[in-house]
C-alpha positions in Angstrom: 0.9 21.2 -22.5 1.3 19.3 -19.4 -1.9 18.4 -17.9 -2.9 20.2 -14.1 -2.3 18.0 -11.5 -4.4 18.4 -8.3 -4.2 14.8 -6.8 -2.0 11.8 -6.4 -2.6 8.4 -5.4 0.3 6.3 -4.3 0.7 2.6 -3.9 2.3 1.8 -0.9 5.0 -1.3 -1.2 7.9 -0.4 -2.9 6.8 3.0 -3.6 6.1 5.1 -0.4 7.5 2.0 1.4 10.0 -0.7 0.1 9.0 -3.9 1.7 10.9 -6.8 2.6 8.4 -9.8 3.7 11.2 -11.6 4.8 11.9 -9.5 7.7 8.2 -9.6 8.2 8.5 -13.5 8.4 10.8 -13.1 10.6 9.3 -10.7 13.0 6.3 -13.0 13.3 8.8 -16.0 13.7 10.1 -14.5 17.4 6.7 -13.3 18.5 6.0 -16.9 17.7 8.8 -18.5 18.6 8.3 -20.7 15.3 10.5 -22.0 12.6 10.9 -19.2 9.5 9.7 -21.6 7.5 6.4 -22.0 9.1 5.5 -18.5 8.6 6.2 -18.5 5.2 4.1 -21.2 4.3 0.8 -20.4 6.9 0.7 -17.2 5.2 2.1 -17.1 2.0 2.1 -20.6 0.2 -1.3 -21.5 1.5 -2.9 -18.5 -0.2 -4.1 -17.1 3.3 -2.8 -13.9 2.4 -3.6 -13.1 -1.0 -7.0 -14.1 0.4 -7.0 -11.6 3.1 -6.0 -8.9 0.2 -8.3 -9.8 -2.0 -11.3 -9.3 0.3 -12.7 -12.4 1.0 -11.6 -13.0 4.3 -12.6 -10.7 7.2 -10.1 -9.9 9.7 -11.1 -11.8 12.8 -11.0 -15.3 10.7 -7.3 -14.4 8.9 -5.5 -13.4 12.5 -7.4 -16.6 14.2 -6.0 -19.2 11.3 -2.4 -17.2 10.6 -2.1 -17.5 14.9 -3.4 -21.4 14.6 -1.1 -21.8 11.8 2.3 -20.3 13.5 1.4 -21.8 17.1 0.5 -18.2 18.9 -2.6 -16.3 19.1 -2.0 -13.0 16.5 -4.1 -10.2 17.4 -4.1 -6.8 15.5 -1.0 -5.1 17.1 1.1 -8.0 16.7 0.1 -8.3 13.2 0.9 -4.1 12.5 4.0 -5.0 14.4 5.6 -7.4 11.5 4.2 -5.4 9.1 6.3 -2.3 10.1 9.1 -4.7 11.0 9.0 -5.4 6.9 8.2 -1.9 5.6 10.9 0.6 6.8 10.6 4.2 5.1 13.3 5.4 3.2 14.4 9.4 4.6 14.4 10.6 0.8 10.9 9.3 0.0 9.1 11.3 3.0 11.3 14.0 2.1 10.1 14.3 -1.4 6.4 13.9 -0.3 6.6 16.4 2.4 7.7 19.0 -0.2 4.6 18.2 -2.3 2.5 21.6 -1.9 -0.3 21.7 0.4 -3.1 21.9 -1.8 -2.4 18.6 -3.5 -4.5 15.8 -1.8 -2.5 12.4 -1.7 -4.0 9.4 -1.1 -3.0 5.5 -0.9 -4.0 2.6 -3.1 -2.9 -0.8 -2.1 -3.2 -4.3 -2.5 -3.7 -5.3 0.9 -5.8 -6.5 3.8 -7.8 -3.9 5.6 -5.5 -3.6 8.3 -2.9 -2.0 6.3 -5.3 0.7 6.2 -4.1 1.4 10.6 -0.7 0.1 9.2 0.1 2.9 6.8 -0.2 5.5 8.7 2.2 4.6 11.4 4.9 3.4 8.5 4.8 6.2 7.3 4.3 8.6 10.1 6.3 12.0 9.0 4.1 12.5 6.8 0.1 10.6 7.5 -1.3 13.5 7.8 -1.0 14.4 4.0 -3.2 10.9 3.4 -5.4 11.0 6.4 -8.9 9.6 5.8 -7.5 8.9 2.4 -6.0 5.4 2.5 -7.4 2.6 0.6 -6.7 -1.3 0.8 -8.0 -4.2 -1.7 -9.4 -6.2 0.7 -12.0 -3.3 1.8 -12.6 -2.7 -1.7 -12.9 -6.4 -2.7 -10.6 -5.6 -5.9 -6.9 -5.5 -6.6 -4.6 -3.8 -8.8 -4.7 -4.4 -11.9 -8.8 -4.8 -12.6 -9.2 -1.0 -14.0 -12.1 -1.7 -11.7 -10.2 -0.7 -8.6 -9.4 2.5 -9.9 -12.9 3.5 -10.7 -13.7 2.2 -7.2 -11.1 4.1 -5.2 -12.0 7.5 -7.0 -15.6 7.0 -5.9 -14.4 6.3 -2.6 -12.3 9.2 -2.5 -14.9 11.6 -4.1 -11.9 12.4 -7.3 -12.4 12.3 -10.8 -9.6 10.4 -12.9 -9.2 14.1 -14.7 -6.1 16.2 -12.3 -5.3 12.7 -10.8 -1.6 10.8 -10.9 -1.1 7.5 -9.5 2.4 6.0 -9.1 3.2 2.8 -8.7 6.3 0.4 -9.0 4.4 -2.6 -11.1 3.9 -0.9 -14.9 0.7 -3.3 -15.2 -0.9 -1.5 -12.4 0.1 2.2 -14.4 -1.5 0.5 -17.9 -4.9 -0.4 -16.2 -4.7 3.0 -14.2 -4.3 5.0 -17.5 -7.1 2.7 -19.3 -10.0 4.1 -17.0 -8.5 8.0 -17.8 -5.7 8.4 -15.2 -2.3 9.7 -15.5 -0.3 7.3 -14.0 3.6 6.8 -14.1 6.3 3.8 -12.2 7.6 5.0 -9.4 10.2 2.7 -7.7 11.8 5.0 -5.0 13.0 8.6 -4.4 14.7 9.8 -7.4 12.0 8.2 -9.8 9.2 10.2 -7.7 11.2 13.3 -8.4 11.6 12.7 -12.3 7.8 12.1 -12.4 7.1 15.4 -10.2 9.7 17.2 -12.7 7.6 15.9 -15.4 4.7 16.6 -14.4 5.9 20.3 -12.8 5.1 19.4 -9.3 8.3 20.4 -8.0 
């Protein structure tokens, strides 16, 4: 017997959104008028970042050393402006979650810095309104994906119990630690593996 579904949580890159963060890289290379290079290694090999994701840098401080490090002050629309540059929705995706029925709530987990969480919604703007007030980033919650931790924390956040929840996600280490703490959770990598997993689970 297939268990009742009431809720799912998505992650976000490469699931609701793939993301390519070397178009990102690049956006942030013209607004700086920097080498490629330089971006990449101000905000990826230096750890700035995963820092930012992981919550232990507040938003202020990571724009004011990623726009010391690339040579042009970054504030937060310039940032969201990469970031969409780099995350370009796919037409089948929305479609499939605009077909979900309206009395499933959907909701977004993601490993990412709390600006995602004005980010998403514009990405992904067909369909926001399905995940409004429900969008959830690791550096607000000070964990990532995979500590089973996060899970636990996001529920609490989102006043849902594990029970009548899916998450999908594209990494099947995130879908292990998501099933330890009582989930169901299946890999999702685009379109047509959402749809197997709705099929599966008769959502659609």
């Amino acid at each position: 017997m297939k268990p009742r579904i009431a809720r799912i949580l998505f992650d976000f890159d490469q699931v609701l959104a793939p993301y390519r963060h070397e178009k990102r890289i690049a956006a942030l290379a013209t607004y700086a008028g920097c080498a490629h290079e330089r971006v990449r290694e101000v905000l990826f090999t230096s750890g700035l970042e995963a820092e930012y994701d992981s919550g232990a840098m507040d938003t202020a401080t990571y724009l004011d050393r990623l726009g010391a490090g690339i040579g042009r002050a970054v504030d937060e629309e310039a940032w969201i402006a990469s970031r969409m540059a780099g995350s370009v929705t796919e037409a089948a995706m929305l479609e499939r979650v605009a077909a979900l029925d309206a009395s499933l709530a959907l909701g977004v987990l993601s490993n990412n810095g709390v600006l995602m969480a004005r980010a998403i919604p514009r990405i992904i703007a067909p369909v926001a309104h399905r995940f409004e007030g429900r969008v959830l980033c690791s550096g607000a919650l000070r964990v990532r994906k995979p500590d089973p931790a996060v899970f636990a924390l996001a529920l609490e956040r989102l006043g849902w119990e594990a029970t009548g929840t899916l998450f999908v996600d594209d990494a099947f280490a995130n879908v292990q630690a998501a099933r330890r703490i009582g989930l169901h959770a299946e890999t999702v990598t685009d379109a047509r593996s959402l749809g197997r997993v709705l099929r599966r689970y008769v959502l659609r």
